[in-house]
C-alpha positions, 0 to 999 in steps of 0.5 A, spaced: 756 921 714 757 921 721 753 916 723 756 912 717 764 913 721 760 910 728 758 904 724 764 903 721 768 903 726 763 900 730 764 894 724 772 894 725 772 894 732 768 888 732 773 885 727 779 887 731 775 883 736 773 877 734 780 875 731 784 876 737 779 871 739 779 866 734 784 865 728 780 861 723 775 864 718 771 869 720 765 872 718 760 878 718 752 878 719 748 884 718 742 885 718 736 888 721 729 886 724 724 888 727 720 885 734 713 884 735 713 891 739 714 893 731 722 895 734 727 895 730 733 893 731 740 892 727 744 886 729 751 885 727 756 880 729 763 876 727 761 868 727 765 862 724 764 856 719 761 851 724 765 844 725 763 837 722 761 835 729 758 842 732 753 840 724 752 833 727 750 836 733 745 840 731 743 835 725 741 831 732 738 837 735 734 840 730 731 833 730 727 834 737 728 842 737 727 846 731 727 852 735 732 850 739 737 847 735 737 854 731 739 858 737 745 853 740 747 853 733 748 860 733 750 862 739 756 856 738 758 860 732 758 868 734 766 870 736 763 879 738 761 881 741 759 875 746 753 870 744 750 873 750 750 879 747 746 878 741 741 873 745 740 878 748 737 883 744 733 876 740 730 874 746 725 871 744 723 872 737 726 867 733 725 870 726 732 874 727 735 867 728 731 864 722 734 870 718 741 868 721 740 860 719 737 861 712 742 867 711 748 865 712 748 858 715 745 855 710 749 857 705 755 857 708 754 849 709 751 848 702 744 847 703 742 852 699 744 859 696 745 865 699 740 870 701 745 875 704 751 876 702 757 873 705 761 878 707 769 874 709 773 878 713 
């Protein structure tokens, strides 16, 4: 129980963040993964709908980098904590990007149904 209030809590205080930074529509990715150290790990994060010209962008960048788009693309749309935060604990494993991409990019912009739920706050 009370590890559920710390999650919560640590949910809320990523929300009261994110809308003291931007005022548009805001949602909230999370998810797990684990590393190839067999690590777990729990990301949970406030990100935004991307603008058309930051979907052209990436459309262009996808063509070079796959890899490469997917993360810009992310860290471009994380509002909390800060992007670098949640690179961070990424680092180099690109499944936990993949997941975000396929998860919650996708459907957001219509590519494809949603994997996880979308969760608007």
């Amino acid at each position: 129980m009370a590890n559920e209030e710390k999650q919560t809590t640590k949910i809320d205080k990523l929300i009261i963040e994110a809308k003291g930074k931007h005022d548009g529509e805001l949602f909230l990715a999370d998810y797990k993964f684990t590393d190839v150290d067999n690590k777990d790990h729990h990301l949970q994060f406030v990100f935004r709908e991307p603008k058309e010209e930051e979907m052209n962008v990436y459309i262009s960048q996808f063509e070079k980098s796959q890899v490469g788009a997917n993360r810009m693309i992310m860290q471009m749309l994380i509002v909390a904590p800060t992007p670098k935060s949640i690179m961070d604990e990424i680092g180099n494993y690109q499944n936990a990007v993949s997941t975000f991409i396929q998860s919650y990019l996708n459907p957001l912009s219509g590519v494809t149904k949603e994997v996880l739920p979308l969760k608007k706050i």
